[in-house]
C-alpha positions as CSV (number, residue, x, y, z in Angstrom):
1,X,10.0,-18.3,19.2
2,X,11.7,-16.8,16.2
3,X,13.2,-13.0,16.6
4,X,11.8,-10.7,14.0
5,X,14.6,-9.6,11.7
6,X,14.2,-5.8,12.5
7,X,16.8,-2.6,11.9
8,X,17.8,-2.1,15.5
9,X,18.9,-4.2,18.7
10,X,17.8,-4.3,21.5
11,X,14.0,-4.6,20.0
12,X,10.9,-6.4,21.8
13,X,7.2,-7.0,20.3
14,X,4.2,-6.5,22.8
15,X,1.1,-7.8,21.5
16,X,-2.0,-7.2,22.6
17,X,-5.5,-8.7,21.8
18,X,-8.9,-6.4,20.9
19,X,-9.7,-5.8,24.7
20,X,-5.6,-4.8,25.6
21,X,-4.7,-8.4,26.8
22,X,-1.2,-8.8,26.5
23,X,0.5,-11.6,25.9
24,X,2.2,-13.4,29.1
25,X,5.2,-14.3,27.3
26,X,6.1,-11.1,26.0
27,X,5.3,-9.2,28.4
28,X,7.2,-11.0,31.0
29,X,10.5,-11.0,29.1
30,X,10.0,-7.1,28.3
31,X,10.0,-6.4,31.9
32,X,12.9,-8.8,32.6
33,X,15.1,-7.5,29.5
34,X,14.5,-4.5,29.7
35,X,16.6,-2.9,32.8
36,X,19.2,-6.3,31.8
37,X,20.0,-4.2,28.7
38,X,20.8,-1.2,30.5
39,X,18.4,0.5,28.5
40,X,18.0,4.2,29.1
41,X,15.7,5.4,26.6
42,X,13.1,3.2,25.6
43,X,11.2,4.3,22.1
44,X,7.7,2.8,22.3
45,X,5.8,2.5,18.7
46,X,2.5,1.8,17.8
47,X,1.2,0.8,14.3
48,X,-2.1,2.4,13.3
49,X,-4.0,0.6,10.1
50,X,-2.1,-2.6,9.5
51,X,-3.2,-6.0,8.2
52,X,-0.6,-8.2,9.9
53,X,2.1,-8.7,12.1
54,X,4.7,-9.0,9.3
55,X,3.6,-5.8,8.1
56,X,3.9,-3.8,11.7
57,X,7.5,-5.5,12.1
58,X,8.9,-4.2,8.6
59,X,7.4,-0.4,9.8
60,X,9.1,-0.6,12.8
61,X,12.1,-1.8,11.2
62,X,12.0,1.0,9.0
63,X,11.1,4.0,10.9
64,X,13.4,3.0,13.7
65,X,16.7,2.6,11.1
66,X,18.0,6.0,11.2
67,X,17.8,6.6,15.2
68,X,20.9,5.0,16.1
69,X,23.1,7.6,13.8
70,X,21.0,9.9,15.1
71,X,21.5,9.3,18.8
72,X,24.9,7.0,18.8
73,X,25.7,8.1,22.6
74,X,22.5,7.1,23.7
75,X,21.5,3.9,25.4
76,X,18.1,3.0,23.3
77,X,15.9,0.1,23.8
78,X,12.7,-0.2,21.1
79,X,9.6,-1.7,20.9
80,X,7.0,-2.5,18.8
81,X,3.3,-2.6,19.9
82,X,1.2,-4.7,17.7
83,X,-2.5,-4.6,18.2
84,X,-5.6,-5.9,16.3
85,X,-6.4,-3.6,13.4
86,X,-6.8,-3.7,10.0
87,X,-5.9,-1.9,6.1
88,X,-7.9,-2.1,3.4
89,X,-5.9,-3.5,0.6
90,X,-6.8,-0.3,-1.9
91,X,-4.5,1.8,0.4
92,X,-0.8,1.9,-0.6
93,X,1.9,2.3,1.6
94,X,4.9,4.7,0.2
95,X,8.0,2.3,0.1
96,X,6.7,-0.6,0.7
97,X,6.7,-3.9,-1.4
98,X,3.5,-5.4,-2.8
99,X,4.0,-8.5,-0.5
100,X,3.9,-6.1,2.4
101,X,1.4,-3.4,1.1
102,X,-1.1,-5.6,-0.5
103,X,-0.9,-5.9,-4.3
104,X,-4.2,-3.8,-5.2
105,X,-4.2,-5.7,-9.0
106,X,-4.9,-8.9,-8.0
107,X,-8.4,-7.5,-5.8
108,X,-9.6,-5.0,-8.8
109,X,-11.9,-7.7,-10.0
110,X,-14.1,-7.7,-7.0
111,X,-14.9,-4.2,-4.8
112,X,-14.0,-6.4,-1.5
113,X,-10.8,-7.8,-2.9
114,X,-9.9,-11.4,-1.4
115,X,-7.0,-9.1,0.8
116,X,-9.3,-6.8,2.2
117,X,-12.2,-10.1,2.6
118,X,-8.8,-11.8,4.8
119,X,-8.2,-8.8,6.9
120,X,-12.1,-8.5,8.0
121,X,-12.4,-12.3,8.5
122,X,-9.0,-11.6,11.0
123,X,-10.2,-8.8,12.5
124,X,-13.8,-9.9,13.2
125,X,-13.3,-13.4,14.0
126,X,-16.9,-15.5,13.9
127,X,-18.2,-13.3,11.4
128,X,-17.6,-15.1,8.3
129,X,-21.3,-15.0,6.9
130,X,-21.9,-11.6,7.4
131,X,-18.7,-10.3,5.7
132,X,-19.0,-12.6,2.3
133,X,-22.7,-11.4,2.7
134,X,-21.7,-8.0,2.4
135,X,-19.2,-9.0,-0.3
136,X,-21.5,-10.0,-2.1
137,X,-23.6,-7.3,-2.1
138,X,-20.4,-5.3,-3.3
139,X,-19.9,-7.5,-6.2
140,X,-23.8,-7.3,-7.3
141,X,-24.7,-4.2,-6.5
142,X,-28.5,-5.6,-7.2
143,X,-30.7,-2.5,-6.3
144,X,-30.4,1.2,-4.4
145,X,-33.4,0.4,-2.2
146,X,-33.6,-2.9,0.0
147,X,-30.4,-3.9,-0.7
148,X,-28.7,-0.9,0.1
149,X,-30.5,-1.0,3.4
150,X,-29.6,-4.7,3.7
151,X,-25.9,-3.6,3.3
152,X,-25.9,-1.3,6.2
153,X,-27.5,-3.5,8.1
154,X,-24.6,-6.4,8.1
155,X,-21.4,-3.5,8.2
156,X,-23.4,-2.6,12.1
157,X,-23.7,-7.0,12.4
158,X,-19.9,-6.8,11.4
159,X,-18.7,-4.0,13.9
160,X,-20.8,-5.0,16.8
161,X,-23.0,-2.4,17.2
162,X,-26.0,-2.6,18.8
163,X,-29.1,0.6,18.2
164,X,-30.9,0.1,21.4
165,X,-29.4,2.1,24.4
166,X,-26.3,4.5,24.8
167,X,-22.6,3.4,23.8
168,X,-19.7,4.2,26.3
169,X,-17.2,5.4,24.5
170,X,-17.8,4.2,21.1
171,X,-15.3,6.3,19.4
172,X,-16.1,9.2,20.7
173,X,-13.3,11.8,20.9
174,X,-15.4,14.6,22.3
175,X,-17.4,14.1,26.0
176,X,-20.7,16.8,27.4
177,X,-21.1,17.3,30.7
178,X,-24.5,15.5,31.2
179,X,-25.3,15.1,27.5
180,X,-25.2,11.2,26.6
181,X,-22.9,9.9,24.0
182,X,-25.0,8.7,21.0
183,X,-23.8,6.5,18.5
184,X,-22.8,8.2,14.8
185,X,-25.7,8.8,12.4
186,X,-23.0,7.3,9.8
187,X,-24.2,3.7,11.0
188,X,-27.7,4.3,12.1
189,X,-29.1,6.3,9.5
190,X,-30.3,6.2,6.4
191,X,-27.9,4.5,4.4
192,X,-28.7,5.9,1.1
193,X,-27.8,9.3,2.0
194,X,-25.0,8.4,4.0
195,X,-23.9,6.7,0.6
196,X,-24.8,9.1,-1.6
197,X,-22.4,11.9,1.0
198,X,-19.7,9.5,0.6
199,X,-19.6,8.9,-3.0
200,X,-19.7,12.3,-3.6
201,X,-17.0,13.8,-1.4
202,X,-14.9,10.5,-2.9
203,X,-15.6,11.9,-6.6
204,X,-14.5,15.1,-5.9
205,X,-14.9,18.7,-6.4
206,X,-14.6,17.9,-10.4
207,X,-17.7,16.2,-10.3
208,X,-20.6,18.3,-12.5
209,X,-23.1,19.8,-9.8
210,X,-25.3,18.1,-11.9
211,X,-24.2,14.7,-11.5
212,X,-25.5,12.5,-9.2
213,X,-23.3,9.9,-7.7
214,X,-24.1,6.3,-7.6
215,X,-25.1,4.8,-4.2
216,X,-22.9,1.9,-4.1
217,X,-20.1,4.0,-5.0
218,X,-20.5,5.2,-1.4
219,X,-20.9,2.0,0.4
220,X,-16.9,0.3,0.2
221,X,-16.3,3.8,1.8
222,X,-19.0,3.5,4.8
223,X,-18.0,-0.1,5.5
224,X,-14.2,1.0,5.4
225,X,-15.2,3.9,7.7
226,X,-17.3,1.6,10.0
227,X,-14.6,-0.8,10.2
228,X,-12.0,2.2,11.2
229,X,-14.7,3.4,13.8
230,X,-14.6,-0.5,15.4
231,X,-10.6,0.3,15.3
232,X,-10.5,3.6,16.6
233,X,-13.1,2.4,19.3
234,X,-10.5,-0.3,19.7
235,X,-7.3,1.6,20.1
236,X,-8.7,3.5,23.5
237,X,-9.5,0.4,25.2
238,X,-5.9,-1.0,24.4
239,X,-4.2,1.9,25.1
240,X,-5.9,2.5,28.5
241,X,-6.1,-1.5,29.3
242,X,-3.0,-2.7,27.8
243,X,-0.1,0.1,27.0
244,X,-0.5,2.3,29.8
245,X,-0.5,-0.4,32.4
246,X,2.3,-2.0,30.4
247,X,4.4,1.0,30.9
248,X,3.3,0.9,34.5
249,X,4.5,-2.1,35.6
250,X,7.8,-1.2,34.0
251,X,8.2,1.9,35.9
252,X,7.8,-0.8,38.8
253,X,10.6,-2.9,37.6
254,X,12.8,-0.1,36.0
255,X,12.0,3.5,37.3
256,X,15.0,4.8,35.3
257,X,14.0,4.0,32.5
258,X,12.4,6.7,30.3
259,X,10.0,6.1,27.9
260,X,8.8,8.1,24.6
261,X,5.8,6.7,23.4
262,X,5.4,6.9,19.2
263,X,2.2,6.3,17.5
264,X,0.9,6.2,13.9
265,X,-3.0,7.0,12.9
266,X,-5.3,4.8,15.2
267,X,-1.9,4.2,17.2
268,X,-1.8,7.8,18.0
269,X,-5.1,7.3,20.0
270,X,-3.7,4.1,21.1
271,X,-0.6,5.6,22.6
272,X,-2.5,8.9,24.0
273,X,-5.1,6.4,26.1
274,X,-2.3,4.5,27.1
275,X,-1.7,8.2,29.8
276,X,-5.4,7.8,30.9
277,X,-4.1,4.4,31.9
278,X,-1.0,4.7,33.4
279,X,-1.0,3.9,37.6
280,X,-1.3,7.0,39.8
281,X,2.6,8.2,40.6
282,X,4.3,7.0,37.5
283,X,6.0,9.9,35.8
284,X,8.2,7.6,32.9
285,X,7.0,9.1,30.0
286,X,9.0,11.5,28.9
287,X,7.5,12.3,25.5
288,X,4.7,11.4,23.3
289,X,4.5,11.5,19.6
290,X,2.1,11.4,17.2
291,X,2.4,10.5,13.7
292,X,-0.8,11.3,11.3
293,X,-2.9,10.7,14.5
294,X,-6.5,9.3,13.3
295,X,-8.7,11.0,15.8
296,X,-10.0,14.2,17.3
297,X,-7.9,18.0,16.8
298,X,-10.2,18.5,20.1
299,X,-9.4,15.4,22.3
300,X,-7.1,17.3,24.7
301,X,-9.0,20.3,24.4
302,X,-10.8,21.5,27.7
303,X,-13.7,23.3,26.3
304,X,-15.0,22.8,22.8
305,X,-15.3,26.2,20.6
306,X,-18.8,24.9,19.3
307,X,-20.0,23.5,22.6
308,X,-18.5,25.3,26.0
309,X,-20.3,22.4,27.7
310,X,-17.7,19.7,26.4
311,X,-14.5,18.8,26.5
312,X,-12.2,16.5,24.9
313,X,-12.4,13.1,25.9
314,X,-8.9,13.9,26.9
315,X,-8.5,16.8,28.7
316,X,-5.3,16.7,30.6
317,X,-3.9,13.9,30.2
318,X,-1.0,15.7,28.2
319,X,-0.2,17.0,32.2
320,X,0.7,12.9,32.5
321,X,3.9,13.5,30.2
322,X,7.0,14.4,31.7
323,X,7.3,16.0,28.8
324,X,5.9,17.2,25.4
325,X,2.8,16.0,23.1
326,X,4.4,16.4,19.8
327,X,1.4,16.1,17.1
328,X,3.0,15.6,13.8
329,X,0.3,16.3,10.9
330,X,0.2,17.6,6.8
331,X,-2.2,18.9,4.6
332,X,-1.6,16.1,2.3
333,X,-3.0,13.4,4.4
334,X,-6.4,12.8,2.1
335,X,-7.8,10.2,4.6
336,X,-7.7,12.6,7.5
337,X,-9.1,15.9,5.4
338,X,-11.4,14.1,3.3
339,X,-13.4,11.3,4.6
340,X,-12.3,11.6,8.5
341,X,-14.9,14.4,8.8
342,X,-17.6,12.5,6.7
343,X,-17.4,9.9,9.8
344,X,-17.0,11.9,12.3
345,X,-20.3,13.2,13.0
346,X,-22.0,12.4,15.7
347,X,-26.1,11.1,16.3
348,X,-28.3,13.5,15.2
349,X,-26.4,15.9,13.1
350,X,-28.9,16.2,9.7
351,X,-26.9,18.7,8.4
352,X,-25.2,17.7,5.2
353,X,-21.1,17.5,5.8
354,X,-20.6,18.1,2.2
355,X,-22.5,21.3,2.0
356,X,-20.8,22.6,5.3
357,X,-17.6,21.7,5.4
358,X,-16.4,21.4,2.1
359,X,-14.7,18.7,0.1
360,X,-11.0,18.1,1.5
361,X,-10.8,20.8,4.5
362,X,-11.3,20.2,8.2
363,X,-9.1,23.2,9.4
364,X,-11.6,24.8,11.7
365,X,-14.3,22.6,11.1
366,X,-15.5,20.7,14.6
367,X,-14.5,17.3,12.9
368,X,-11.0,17.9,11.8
369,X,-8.2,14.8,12.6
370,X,-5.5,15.6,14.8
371,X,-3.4,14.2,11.8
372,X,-4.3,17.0,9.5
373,X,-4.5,20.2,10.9
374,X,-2.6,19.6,14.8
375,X,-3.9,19.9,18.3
376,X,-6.9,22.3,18.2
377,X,-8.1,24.3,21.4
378,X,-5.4,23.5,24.3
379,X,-4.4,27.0,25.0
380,X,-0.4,27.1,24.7
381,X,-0.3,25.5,22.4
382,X,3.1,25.9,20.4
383,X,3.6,25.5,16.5
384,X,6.5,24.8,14.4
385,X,7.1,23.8,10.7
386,X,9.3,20.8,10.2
387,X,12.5,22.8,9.5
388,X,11.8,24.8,12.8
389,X,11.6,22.3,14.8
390,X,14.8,20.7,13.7
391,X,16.8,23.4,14.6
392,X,15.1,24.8,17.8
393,X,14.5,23.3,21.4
394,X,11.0,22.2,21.4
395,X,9.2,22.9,24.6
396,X,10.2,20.6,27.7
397,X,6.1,20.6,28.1
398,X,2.3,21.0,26.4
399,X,1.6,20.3,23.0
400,X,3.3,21.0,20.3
401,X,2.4,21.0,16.8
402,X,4.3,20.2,13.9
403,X,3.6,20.3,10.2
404,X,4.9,17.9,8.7
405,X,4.0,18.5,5.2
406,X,7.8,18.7,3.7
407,X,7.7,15.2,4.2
408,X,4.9,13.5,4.5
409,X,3.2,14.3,1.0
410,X,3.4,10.9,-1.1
411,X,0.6,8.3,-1.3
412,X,-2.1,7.6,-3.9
413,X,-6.1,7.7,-3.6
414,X,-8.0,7.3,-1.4
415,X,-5.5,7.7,1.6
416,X,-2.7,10.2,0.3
417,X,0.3,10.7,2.2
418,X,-1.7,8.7,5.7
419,X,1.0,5.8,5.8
420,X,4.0,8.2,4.2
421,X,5.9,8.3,7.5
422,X,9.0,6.4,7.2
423,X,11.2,9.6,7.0
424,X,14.6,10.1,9.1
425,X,13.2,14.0,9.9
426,X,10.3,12.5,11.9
427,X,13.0,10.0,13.6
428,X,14.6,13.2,14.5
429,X,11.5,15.1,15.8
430,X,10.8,11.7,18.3
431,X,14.3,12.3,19.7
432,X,13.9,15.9,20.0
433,X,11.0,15.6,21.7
434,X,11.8,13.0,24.3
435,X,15.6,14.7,24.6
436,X,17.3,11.8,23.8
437,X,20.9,12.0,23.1
């Protein structure tokens, strides 16, 4: 098996497949190499939107460059955690090549560029038909009626939702004590208008009032926000499943061994399951870090401020961390204060998002993304800006927020600064976090 050519030694891959299955191979020789290398500190990151493996290696590579300067007296081990999830190809990555970030030019002919038509076909395996059906539709844009309807029909084919009966867990970030989850009115109603919210809250607030947005310019957005709800549904059950019994079985093999667990967008959800799913006893985490995390500002809360009968899906779990949660976010991260909120809503809400909320704020609203605004209603919470927390002692436990804004602030439409994350400051704030010297 060919080593990926990666910034820092000693470095291991662990992938997992869409229902966190790892595979044998790599898993076995992580647990054997890991206490062989003497390793001390183990730095654990997970990619968030990503197309391909080549793509996660080269983010690894480069967000784990400056830590050995940073920590040269340390004994560091890394790996990357590769899981399937997908990018649309209209969403740059700052620093990143065009071979890498996919070349947006050469899909501007088509709405569903062949890039983005690639990553949905890898994704989704078997559903061929129904993604160059919805391609299709894209490129024709016949009609705002039956065809629109038709549309949303195939994205809930492609995502594997089913409208009969309650959902476990589908992406839910929020739980109510004796209130069934219900699957988001985003997929299951009426298209049109969820098209229509879309489209308009993608035009902006320098639209005329007067203007009326066309449908389809809504629907790439509501099948790229369906496809991210598949992912985020995704990244609990390999976190939970996969990571946290990964890190388990290590703590078997190599109880010394302390591990700081980094995640990115959906791998911020990935990496926060992965404590629901560590065995009872094992206290190896040291830290957790989150990086533009792409779900919930309530899921560790313990009571909701709009509901006092729910809590976040995560309540506690932060306690699993010997440790801080360090929740890295900035203002400038368009796909989390934008369009997160548009797609956050749960079954039944008829209000209009656009009329409450506002275009391009979530701070206090009860959809906000833990990667815009921070951890939202876990008492204690502490707060630092980036400079702060550079030159203090974070808290040795809780959650901790940190804007991140300084840095993370590049990136183009429609994502902004989501993927800007490469920066030797937030290689710093992981170190600080887990102590790591």
């Amino acid at each position: 098996m060919t080593e990926p050519a990666v910034s820092v030694s000693p470095y291991w891959e662990l992938t997992f497949d869409a229902d966190g299955d790892a595979s044998g191979h790599e898993r076995d020789r992580w647990l054997e190499e890991v206490p062989r290398h003497g390793v001390r500190d183990l730095i654990v990151f997970t990619h968030g939107w990503n197309n391909d493996r080549s793509a996660a290696t080269q983010l690894f590579s480069q967000f784990f460059e400056p830590v050995p300067e940073l920590a040269p007296t340390a004994r560091l081990g890394y790996v990357g955690v590769v899981w399937p999830s997908m990018r649309f190809s209209d969403e740059p990555i700052p620093d990143f090549p065009p071979s890498v970030a996919a070349d947006v030019t050469e899909d501007s002919a088509s709405p569903l560029g062949k890039n983005t038509r690639h990553a949905l076909l890898e994704v989704f395996p078997g559903r061929a038909t129904v993604v160059e059906q919805i391609a299709r539709l894209l490129d024709q844009q016949p009609d705002e009626g039956a065809s629109l309807e038709e549309f949303g029909r195939l994205v809930r084919l492609l995502v594997e939702v089913r409208p009969q009966g309650p959902q476990a867990s589908f992406a839910a970030d929020t739980l109510a004590e004796g209130v069934p989850e219900s699957d988001p009115e985003m997929l299951f109603g009426d298209t049109a208008t969820v098209c229509a919210e879309f489209a308009q809250a993608l035009a902006g607030t320098q639209a005329p009032a007067f203007a009326l947005p066309r449908l389809w310019d809504g629907a790439l957005e509501l099948l790229r926000q369906a496809t991210y709800y598949a992912m985020k549904r995704r990244a609990g059950t390999v976190g939970e499943r996969g990571l946290g019994r990964a890190v388990g079985r290590l703590a078997a093999v190599a109880p010394d061994v302390r591990v700081h667990l980094v995640g990115h967008s959906f791998g911020g959800r990935l990496v926060s399951f992965a404590l629901r799913g560590l065995p009872p006893g094992v206290h190896t985490v040291k830290s957790v870090t989150l990086l533009q995390g792409a779900f919930s500002h309530y899921a560790f809360a313990p009571r909701l401020p709009h509901d006092p009968r729910a809590s976040g899906v995560l309540d506690g779990q932060y306690h699993r961390i010997d440790g801080p949660l360090v929740c890295c976010y900035s203002h400038f991260d368009s796909a989390l204060g934008t369009v997160y909120p548009l797609a956050s809503r749960m079954a039944g809400d008829d209000r209009s998002v656009v009329a409450d909320f506002g275009i391009g704020s979530v701070l206090g609203t009860q959809w906000g993304a833990m990667g815009h605004d921070g951890v939202q209603a876990v008492p204690g919470t502490a707060s630092f800006t980036l400079a702060e927390a550079l030159r203090t002692r974070l808290p040795v436990s809780g959650c901790v927020n940190v804007d991140a804004a300084s840095v993370v602030c590049r990136g183009g439409a429609p994502a902004g600064a989501h993927s800007d994350i490469c920066h030797r400051e937030l290689a710093q704030v992981v170190l600080a976090a887990g102590r790591v010297r």
